[in-house]
C-alpha positions as CSV (number, residue, x, y, z in Angstrom):
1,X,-7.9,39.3,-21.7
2,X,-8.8,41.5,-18.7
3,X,-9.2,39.3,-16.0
4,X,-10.8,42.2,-13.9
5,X,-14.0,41.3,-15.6
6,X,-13.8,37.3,-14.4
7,X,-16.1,36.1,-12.3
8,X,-14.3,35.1,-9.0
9,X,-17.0,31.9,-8.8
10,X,-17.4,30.7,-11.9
11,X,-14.5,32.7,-14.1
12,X,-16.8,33.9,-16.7
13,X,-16.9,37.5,-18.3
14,X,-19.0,39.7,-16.5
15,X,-17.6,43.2,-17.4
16,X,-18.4,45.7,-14.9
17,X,-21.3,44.0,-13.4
18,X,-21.2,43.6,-9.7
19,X,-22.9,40.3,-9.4
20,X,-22.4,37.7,-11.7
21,X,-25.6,36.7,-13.5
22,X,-24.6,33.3,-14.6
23,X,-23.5,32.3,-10.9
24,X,-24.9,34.9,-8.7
25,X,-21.5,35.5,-6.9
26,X,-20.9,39.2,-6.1
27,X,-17.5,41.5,-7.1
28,X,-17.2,42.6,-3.1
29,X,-16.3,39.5,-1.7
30,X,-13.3,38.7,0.0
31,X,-11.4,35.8,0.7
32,X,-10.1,35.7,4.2
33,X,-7.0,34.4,4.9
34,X,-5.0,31.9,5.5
35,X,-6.9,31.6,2.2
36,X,-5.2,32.8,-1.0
37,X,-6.2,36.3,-2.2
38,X,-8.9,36.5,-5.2
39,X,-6.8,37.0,-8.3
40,X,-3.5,35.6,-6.8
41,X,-1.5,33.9,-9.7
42,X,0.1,31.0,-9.2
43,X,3.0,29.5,-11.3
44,X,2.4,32.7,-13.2
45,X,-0.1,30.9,-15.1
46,X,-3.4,29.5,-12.5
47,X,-5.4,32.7,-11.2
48,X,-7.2,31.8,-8.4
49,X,-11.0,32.4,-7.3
50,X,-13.2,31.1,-5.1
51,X,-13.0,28.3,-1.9
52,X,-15.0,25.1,-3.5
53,X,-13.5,22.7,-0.5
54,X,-11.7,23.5,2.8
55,X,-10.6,20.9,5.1
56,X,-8.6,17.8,5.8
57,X,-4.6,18.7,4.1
58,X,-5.8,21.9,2.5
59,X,-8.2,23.9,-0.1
60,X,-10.0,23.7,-3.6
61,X,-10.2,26.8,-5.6
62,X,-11.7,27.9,-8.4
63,X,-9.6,28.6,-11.3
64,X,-8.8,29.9,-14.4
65,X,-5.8,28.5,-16.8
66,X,-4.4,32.2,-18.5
67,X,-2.7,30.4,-21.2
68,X,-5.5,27.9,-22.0
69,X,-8.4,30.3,-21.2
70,X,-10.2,26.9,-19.5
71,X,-11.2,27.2,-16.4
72,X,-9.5,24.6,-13.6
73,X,-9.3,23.8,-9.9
74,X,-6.5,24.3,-7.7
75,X,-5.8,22.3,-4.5
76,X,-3.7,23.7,-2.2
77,X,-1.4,21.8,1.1
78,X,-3.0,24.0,3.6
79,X,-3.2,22.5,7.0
80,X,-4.8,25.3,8.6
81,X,-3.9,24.4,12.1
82,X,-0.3,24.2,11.7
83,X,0.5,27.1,9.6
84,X,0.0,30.8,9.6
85,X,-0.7,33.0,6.2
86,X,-1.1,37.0,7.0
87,X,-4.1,38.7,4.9
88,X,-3.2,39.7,1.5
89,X,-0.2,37.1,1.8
90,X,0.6,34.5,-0.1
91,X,3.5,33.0,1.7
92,X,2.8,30.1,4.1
93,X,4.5,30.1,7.6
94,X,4.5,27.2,9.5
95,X,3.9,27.4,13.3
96,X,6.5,26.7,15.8
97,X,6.7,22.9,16.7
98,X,5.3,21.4,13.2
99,X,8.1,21.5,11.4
100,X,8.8,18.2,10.8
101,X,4.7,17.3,10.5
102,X,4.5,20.0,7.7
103,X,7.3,18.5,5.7
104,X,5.8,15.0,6.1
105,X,2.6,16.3,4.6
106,X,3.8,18.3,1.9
107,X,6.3,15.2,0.5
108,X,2.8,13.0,1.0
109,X,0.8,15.6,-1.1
110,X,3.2,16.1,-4.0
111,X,3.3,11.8,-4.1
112,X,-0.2,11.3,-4.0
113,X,-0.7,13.9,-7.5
114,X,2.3,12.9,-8.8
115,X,0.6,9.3,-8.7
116,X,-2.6,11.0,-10.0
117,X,-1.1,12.5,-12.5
118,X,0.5,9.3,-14.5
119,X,-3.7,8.3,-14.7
120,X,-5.2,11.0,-16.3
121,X,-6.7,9.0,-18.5
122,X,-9.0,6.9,-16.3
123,X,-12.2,8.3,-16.9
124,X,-13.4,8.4,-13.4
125,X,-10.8,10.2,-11.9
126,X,-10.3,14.0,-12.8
127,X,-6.9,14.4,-14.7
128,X,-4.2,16.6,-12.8
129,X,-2.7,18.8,-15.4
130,X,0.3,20.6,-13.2
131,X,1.5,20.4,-10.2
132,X,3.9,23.1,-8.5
133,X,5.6,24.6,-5.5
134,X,5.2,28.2,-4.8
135,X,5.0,29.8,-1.7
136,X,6.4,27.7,0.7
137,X,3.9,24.8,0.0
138,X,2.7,23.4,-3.1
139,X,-0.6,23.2,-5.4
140,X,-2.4,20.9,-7.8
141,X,-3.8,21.9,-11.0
142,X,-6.8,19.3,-12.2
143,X,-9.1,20.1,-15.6
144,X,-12.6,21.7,-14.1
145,X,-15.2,19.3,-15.1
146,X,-19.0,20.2,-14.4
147,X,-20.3,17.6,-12.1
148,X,-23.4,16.9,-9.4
149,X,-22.6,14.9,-6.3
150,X,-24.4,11.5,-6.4
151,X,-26.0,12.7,-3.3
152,X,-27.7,15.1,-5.2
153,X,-28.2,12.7,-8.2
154,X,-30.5,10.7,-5.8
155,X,-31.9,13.2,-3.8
156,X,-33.5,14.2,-7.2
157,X,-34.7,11.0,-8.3
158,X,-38.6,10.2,-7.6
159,X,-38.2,7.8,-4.9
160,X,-34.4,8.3,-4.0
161,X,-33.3,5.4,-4.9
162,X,-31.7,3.5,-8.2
163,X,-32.8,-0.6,-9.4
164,X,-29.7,-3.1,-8.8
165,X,-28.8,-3.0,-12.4
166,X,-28.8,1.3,-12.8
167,X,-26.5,1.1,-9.4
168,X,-24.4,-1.3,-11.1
169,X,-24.2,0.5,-14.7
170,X,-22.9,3.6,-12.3
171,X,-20.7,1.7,-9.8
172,X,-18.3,-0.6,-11.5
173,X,-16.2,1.5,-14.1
174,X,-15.3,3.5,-11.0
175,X,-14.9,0.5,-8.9
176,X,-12.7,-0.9,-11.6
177,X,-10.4,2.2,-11.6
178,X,-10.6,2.2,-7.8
179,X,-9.2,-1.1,-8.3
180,X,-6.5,0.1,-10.3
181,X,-5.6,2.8,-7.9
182,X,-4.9,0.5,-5.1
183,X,-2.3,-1.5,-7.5
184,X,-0.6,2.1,-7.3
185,X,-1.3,2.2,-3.3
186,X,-3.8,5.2,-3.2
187,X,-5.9,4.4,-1.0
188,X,-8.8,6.9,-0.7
189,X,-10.3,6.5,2.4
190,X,-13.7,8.7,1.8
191,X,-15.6,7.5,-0.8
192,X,-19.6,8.4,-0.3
193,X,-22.3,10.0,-2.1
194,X,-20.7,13.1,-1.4
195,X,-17.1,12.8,-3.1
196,X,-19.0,10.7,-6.0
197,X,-19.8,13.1,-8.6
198,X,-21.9,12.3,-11.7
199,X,-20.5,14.5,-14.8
200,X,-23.0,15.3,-17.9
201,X,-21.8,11.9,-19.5
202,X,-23.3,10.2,-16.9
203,X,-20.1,8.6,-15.8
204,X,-18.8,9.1,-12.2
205,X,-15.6,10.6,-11.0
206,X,-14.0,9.8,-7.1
207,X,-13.3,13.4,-6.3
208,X,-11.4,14.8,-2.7
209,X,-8.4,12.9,-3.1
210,X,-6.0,13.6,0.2
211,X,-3.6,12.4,2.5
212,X,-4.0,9.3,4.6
213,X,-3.5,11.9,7.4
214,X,-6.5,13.5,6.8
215,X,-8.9,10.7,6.8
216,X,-7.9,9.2,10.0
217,X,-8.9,10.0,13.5
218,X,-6.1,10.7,16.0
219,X,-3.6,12.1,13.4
220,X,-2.1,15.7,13.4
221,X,-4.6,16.4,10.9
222,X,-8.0,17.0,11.1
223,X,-9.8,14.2,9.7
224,X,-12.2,14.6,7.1
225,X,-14.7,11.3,7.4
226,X,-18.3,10.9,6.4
227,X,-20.4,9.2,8.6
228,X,-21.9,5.9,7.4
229,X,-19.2,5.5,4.9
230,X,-16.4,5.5,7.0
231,X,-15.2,2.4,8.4
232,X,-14.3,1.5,12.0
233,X,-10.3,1.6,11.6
234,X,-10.5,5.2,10.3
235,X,-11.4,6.0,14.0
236,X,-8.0,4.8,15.9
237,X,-4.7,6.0,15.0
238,X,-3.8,2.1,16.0
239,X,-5.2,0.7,13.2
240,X,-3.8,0.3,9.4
241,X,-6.0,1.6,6.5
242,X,-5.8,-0.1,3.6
243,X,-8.3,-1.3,0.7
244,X,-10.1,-2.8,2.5
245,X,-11.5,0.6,4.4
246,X,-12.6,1.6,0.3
247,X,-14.5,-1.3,0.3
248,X,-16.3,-0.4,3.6
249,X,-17.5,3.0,1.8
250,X,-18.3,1.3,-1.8
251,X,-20.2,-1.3,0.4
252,X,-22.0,1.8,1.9
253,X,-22.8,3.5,-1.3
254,X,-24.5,0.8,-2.9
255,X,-26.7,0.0,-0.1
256,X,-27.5,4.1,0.3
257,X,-28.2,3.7,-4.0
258,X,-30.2,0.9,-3.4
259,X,-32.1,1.3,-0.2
260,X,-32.2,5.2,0.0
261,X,-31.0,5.2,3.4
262,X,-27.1,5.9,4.9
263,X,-25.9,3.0,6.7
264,X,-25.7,3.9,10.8
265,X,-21.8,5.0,11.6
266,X,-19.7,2.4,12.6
267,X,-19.0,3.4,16.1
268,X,-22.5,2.6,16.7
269,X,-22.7,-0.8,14.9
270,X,-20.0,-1.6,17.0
271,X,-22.3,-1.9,19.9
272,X,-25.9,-2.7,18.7
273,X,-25.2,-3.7,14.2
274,X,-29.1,-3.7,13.2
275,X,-27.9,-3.1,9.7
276,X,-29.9,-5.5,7.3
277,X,-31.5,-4.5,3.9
278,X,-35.2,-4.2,4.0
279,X,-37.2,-7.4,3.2
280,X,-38.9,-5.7,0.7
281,X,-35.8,-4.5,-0.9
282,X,-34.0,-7.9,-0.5
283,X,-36.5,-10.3,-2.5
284,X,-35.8,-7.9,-5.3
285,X,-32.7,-8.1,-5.7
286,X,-30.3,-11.6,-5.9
287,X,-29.0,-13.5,-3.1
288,X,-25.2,-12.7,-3.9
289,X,-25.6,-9.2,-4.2
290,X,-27.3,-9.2,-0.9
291,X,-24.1,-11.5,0.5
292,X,-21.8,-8.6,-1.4
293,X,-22.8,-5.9,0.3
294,X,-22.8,-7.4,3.4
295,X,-19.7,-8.9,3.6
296,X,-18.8,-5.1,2.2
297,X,-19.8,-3.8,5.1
298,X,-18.9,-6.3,7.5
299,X,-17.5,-4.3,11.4
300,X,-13.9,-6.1,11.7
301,X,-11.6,-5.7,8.6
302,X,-10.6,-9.4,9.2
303,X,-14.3,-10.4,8.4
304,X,-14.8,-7.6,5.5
305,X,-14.2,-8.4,1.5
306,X,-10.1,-7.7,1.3
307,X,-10.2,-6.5,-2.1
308,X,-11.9,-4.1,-4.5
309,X,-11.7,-6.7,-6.9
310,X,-13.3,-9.4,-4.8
311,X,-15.8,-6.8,-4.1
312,X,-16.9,-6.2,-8.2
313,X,-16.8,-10.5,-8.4
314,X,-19.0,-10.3,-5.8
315,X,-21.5,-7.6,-6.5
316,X,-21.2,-9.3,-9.7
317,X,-22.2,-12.8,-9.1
318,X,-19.0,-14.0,-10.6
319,X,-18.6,-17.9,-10.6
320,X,-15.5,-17.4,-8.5
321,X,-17.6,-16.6,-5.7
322,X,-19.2,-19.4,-5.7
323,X,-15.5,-21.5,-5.4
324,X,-14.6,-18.3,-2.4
325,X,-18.1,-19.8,-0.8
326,X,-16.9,-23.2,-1.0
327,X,-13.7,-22.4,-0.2
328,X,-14.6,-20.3,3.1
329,X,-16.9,-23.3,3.9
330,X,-14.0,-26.0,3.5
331,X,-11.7,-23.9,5.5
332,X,-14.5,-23.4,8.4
333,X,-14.6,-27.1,8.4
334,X,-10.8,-27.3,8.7
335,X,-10.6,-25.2,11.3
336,X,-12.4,-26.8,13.6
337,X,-10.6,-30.2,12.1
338,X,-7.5,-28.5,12.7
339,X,-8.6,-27.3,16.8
340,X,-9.2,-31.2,17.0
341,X,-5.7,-31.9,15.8
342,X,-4.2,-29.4,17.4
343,X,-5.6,-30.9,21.3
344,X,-4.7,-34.1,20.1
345,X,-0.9,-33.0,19.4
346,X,-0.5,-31.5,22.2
347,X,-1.2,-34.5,24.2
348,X,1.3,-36.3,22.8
349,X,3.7,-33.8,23.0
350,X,2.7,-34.3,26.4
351,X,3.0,-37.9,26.8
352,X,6.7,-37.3,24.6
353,X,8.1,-35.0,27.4
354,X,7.1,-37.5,29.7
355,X,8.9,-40.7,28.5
356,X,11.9,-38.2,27.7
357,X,12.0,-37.4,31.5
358,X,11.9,-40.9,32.2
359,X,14.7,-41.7,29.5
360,X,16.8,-39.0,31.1
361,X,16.7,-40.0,34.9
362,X,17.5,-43.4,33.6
363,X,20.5,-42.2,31.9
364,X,21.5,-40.1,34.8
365,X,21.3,-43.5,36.9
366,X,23.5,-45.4,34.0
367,X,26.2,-42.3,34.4
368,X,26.4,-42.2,38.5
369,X,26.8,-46.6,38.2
370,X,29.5,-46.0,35.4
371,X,31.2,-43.1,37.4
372,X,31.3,-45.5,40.7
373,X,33.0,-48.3,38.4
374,X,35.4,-46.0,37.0
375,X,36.8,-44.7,40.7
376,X,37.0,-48.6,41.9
377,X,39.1,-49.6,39.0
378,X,41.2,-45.9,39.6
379,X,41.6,-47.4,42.7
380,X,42.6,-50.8,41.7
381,X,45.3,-49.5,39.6
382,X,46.7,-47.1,42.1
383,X,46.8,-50.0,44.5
384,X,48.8,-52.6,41.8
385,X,51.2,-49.7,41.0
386,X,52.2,-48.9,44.3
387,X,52.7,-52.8,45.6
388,X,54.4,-53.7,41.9
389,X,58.1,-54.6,41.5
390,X,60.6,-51.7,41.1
391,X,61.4,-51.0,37.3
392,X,63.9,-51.2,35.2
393,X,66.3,-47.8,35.3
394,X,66.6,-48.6,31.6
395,X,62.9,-48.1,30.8
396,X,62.0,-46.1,28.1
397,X,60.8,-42.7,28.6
398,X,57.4,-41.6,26.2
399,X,58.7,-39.0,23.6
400,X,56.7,-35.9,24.2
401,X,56.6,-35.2,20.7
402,X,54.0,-38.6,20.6
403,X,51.7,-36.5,23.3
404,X,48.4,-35.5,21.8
405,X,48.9,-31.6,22.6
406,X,45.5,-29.5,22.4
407,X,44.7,-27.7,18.8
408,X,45.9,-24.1,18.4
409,X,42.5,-21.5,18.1
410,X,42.7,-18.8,16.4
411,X,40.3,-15.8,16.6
412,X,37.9,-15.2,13.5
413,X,38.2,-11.7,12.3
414,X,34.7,-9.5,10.8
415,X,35.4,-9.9,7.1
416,X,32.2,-8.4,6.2
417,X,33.2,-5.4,3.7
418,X,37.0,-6.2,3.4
419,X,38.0,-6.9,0.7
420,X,38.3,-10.6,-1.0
421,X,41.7,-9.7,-3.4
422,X,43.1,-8.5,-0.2
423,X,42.1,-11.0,2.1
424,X,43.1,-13.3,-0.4
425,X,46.6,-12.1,-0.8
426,X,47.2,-12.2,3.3
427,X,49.8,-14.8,3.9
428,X,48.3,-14.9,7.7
429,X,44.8,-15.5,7.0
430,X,45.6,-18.2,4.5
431,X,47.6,-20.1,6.9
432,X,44.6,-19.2,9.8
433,X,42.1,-20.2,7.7
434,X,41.0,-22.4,4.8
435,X,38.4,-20.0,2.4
436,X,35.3,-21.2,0.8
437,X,33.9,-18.6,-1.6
438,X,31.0,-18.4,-2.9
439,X,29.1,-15.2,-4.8
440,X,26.1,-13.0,-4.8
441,X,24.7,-10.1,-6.2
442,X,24.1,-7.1,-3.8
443,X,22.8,-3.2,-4.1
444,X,24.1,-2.7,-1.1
445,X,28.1,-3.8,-1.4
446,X,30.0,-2.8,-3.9
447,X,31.2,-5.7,-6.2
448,X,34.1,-7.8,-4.9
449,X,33.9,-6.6,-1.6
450,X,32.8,-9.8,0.9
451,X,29.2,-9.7,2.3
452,X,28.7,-12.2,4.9
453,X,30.8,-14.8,6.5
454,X,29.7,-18.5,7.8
455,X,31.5,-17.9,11.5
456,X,30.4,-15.0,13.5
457,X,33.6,-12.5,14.3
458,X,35.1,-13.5,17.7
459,X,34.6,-16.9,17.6
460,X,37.9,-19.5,18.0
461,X,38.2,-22.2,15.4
462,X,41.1,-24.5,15.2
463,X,43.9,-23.3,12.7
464,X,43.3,-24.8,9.2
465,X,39.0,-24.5,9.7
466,X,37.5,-24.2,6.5
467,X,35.6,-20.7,6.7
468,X,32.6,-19.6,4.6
469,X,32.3,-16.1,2.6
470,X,30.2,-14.8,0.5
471,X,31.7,-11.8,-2.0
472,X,29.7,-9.5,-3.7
473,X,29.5,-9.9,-7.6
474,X,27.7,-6.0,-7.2
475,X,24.7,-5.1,-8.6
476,X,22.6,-7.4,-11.2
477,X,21.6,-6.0,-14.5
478,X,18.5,-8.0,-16.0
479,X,17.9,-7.4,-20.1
480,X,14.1,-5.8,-20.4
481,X,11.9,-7.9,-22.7
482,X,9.4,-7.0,-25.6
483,X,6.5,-7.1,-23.6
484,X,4.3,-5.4,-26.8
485,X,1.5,-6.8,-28.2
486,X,0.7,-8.7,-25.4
487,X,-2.0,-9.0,-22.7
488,X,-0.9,-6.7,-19.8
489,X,-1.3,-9.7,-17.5
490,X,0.6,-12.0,-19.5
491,X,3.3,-9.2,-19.9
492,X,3.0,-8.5,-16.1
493,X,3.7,-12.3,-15.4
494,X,6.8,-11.9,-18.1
495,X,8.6,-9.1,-16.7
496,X,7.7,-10.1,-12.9
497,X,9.9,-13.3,-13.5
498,X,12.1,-11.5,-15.3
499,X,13.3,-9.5,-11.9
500,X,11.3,-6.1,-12.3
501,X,8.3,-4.6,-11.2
502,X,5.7,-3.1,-13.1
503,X,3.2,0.1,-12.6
504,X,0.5,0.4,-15.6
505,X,-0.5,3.5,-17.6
506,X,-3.5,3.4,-19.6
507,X,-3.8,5.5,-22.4
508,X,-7.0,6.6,-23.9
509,X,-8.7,4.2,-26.5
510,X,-10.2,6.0,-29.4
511,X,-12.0,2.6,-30.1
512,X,-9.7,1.6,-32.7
513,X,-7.5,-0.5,-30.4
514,X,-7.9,-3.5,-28.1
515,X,-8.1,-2.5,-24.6
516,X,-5.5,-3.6,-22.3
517,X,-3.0,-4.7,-25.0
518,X,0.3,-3.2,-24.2
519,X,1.6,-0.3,-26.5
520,X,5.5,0.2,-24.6
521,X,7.1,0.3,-21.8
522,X,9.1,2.6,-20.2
523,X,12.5,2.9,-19.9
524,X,12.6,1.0,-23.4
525,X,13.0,-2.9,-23.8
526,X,16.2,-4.4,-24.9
527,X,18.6,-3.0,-22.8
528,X,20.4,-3.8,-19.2
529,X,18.7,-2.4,-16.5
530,X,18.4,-2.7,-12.7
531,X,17.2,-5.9,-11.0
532,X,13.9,-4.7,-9.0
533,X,13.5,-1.2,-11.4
534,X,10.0,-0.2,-11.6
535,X,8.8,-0.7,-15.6
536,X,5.9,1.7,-16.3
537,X,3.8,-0.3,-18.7
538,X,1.5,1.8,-20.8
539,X,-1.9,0.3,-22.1
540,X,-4.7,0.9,-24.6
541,X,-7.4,2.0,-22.0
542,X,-11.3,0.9,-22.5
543,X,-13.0,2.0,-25.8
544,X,-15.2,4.8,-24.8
545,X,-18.8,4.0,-25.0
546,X,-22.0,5.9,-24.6
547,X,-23.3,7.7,-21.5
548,X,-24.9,5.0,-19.1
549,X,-28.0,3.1,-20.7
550,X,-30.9,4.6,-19.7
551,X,-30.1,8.2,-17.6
552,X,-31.5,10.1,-19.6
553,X,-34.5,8.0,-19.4
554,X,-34.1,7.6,-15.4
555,X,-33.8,11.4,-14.7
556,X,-34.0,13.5,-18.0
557,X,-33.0,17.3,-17.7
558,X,-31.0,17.0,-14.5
559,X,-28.4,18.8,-15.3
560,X,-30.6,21.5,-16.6
C-alpha cells in the first residue's frame, strides 16, 4: 500500500487529491512540534496522523495499523511543559530539573494501559491493542471506534434532554464497568458529557483515560478538569481522589441527561449550593432517583455516595437502599445517643480521678504514720542493743554463704536475624538464657533465621530468664483451588480465604455461556503458590444484546 495517498485525518485513500473529500483535511498541513511528524512510524508498525486530543499527560493521534490496514489511535506520554521535541524529531528530551517527575509519569502511564489492556473486552471501554516504548517515552495503541460525544448526542436531541428510563438504559452498563475498573484502582477522574462517547451501537465508551496527575489541580501537570463534573477535591493537591470523585461526575451527568443543564462548578457551590432539580422535572421522576443524584453530587466527599456501586443501587431503587436509609437514620439517632453517653462518661471519669486523688493522699498519710513507727522501733532496738549484756565470745558467726546476695543480670543481645541453629548451639546463651521458640512464616526473613524477640536488646534480665523468639519457618506456599464453574463471587470468597488475592478478566460472551461464571484462573489451580499472589480470574462477560431499546426511535439518522 502507498501510504502517500492516506489521508493524514481520517487515513483513507485519497490518491493525489489535495484535500480529502471524505474528511475535508488538506495534504499541506503540518504538525508542529513537540508533536510527532505526519507519517512518523512507530513500533515500525503505527503510522501516525493527525492531533484528536492534546492535553493533561500527552496526545491522541490518528492512526493507521500497516499490518492490519485498520485504522487506530495512538496516545502518546507527552507532558509538554517538561519536555522538549525539535521539529521533524521524534526523540523526546526532557527539560532540566524534571527528571525524576518524567519518570514518575511515564511508569504511571504504562500501568494505567497495562491495566486497560487485561479489559478489552468490557464494552464500554475502547480495547488497547499495543502498548510500546520508542523514543524516549512511550505510546498506546487502542482499536479506532467511530463515536459522538454524548454532549453532542444531546445537543441534537429535540429538547436536549433524555426521560429517566433512556438515561438509565445509557448509563448503567458503563457505570457497571466503571464499577469494575475501580476493583482494579483506575480511577478516572473526568467523566462528563464530553469524555462519554456514544458508538453506532448505541452503547457508551469512557474515553481520555490519564494519569491521576493530570486531573488534579496543584500537580506538576496541567490538569485537565471539566467544569460541573469535576468535584471539589480535584481542586487541592491536599486532598485524595478516589471513587468517590467518579461518582461526583456520573452524579453530574445524569442530572445534565435529565435536566439539560451542567451542574454550577464546585468551587462555587462551595459558597452559595442552589443546586436542586427543577420542580417540574422532579414530580416526574421517583423520589429515590431524586435522593441518588443528590447524594451523587453531594460538596464534601464524607457526605457523597462512597461507591459506584452504591451509586447504580441507588439510581436504581434497589431495596438495599431502603435498609442504607434506615440504616443512616439509626446511626443519626446513635450519634446523638452516643454524644449523651459520651458527656455522661466523662463525668464519671471525672468523679473517678477524684476519689483516686483522695485514695492516694490517704495512702500517702498511711505511709508517712508507718515510716514514723518504723524509726521509733529503729530506735528502740538501737537503744536495747547498746544497754544489753556483753555476749558470749563463743557466739556463732552467720555463714555468708546463708546471705541472700542480689541476682546476677545479664545483658539481652538483638537476636533478630541470627540465626536459631547457631544460637542454639551457643553454650553461653544457653546458660544466659532459657529459649522459648515459637514459629512464623515471613517474606521478609529467610526461613530459620529468628524474627522477633519477647525482650528488647539491652535490657538486663536475671540469669536463667526464660526469653521469647520467634524463628522464621520462611515463606508460605498455599495450594490454588478449582475455582471453575463457579460464581466469580463465590470463587472470590474461596480463594480470598484461601490466602490470595484476585483481579477479574471478563472474556467476551458469544451468548452461549452464563455470564460471570468462571472459565480459569491464572497461574493454573492445583499447584503451590505464594501466600498473597495476585490470581487473575477470567470470566464469561455479559451476553451481548441489542443496541439500546428505543435510539433509533429517540434520535433516528444521527449518525448520518
Amino acid at each position: 500500500m502507498n501510504y502517500d495517498s492516506l489521508c493524514m485525518g481520517c487515513m483513507q485513500e485519497i490518491g493525489d487529491a489535495q484535500e480529502c473529500p471524505h474528511c475535508g483535511f488538506s495534504k499541506e498541513a503540518m504538525q508542529l512540534a513537540p508533536k510527532l511528524p505526519f507519517r512518523t512510524l512507530i513500533g515500525g508498525r503505527y503510522l501516525v496522523g493527525r492531533v484528536l486530543l492534546s492535553g493533561g499527560d500527552g496526545v491522541t493521534y490518528m492512526g493507521f495499523d500497516c499490518e492490519r490496514h485498520v485504522n487506530v489511535t495512538i496516545r502518546e506520554f507527552l507532558p509538554e511543559q517538561h519536555i522538549l521535541r525539535e521539529a521533524d524529531h521524534t526523540d523526546v528530551r526532557v527539560k532540566r530539573g524534571s527528571e525524576l517527575l518524567y519518570r514518575d509519569g511515564l511508569n504511571a502511564f504504562l500501568e494505567l494501559f497495562r491495566k486497560l489492556a487485561r479489559v478489552r473486552s468490557l464494552h464500554a471501554v475502547i480495547p488497547v491493542l499495543d502498548i510500546l516504548e520508542e523514543n524516549g517515552t512511550a505510546y498506546a495503541i487502542s482499536e479506532y471506534v467511530e463515536t459522538m460525544s454524548l454532549r453532542d448526542f444531546l445537543l441534537k436531541s429535540r429538547t436536549g434532554t433524555l426521560s429517566f428510563e433512556q438515561t438509565k438504559t445509557l448509563l448503567m452498563p458503563v457505570v457497571s464497568t466503571m464499577s469494575q475498573l475501580h476493583e482494579m484502582g483506575i480511577f478516572h477522574g473526568a467523566i462528563s458529557p464530553n469524555t462519554l462517547r456514544l458508538g453506532r451501537d448505541g452503547k457508551i465508551r469512557i474515553t481520555e483515560f490519564m494519569i491521576p496527575d493530570a486531573r488534579a489541580m496543584g500537580s506538576a501537570l496541567e490538569a485537565e478538569l471539566t467544569p460541573g463534573y469535576a468535584a471539589i477535591e480535584q481542586y487541592s493537591r491536599n486532598t485524595e481522589i478516589g471513587a468517590w470523585t467518579d461518582v461526583y461526575a456520573f452524579g453530574a451527568v445524569t442530572y445534565r441527561m435529565i435536566v439539560g443543564s451542567t451542574p454550577p462548578e464546585a468551587l462555587e457551590r462551595v459558597t452559595n449550593d442552589k443546586l436542586l432539580i427543577p420542580a417540574k422535572i422532579a414530580e416526574e421522576l421517583p423520589a429515590y432517583v431524586v435522593s441518588a443524584i443528590q447524594n451523587a453530587l453531594a460538596i464534601e466527599p464524607k457526605y457523597r455516595t462512597k461507591s459506584i456501586d452504591e451509586y447504580r443501587e441507588e439510581l436504581s431503587g434497589s431495596p438495599k437502599l431502603i435498609e442504607s436509609t434506615k440504616a443512616a437514620a439509626a446511626a443519626a439517632a446513635h450519634a446523638k445517643t452516643s454524644e449523651e453517653e459520651e458527656k455522661e462518661r466523662k463525668r464519671k471519669e471525672q468523679m473517678r480521678k477524684e476519689i483516686l486523688r483522695k485514695e492516694e493522699q490517704t495512702k500517702i498519710l498511711i505511709i508517712s504514720f508507718c515510716v514514723c513507727l518504723a524509726l521509733g522501733l529503729l530506735g528502740l532496738g538501737i537503744y536495747l542493743f547498746v544497754t544489753r549484756e556483753p555476749a558470749d565470745a563463743n557466739a556463732n558467726v552467720p555463714d555468708t554463704e546463708q546471705v541472700n546476695a542480689q541476682d546476677e543480670l545479664v545483658d539481652v543481645p538483638d537476636f533478630k536475624g541470627q540465626s536459631y541453629q547457631r544460637i542454639s548451639e551457643d553454650e553461653v546463651l544457653n546458660e544466659r538464657f532459657h529459649f522459648i521458640v515459637s514459629y512464623d512464616y515471613s517474606k521478609d526473613i529467610e526461613e530459620g533465621f529468628i524474627l522477633s524477640q519477647g525482650t528488647e536488646a539491652g535490657k538486663k534480665l536475671p540469669k536463667g530468664s526464660d526469653l521469647k523468639i520467634t524463628v522464621s519457618k520462611g515463606i508460605e506456599y498455599v495450594t490454588l483451588p478449582d475455582v471453575s464453574g463457579m460464581q466469580y463471587d463465590k470463587a472470590v470468597e474461596t480463594l480470598v480465604s484461601a490466602g490470595f488475592k484476585c483481579t477479574k478478566v471478563v472474556k467476551e460472551n458469544d451468548g452461549s455461556h452464563t455470564a460471570d461464571i468462571v472459565i480459569a484462573t491464572t497461574p493454573v489451580h492445583g499447584k503451590e503458590y505464594e501466600k498473597g499472589k495476585e490470581i487473575f480470574v477470567q470470566v464469561w462477560g455479559e451476553a451481548p444484546t441489542e443496541a439500546p431499546t428505543g435510539i433509533g426511535a429517540w434520535m433516528p439518522g444521527i449518525f448520518e
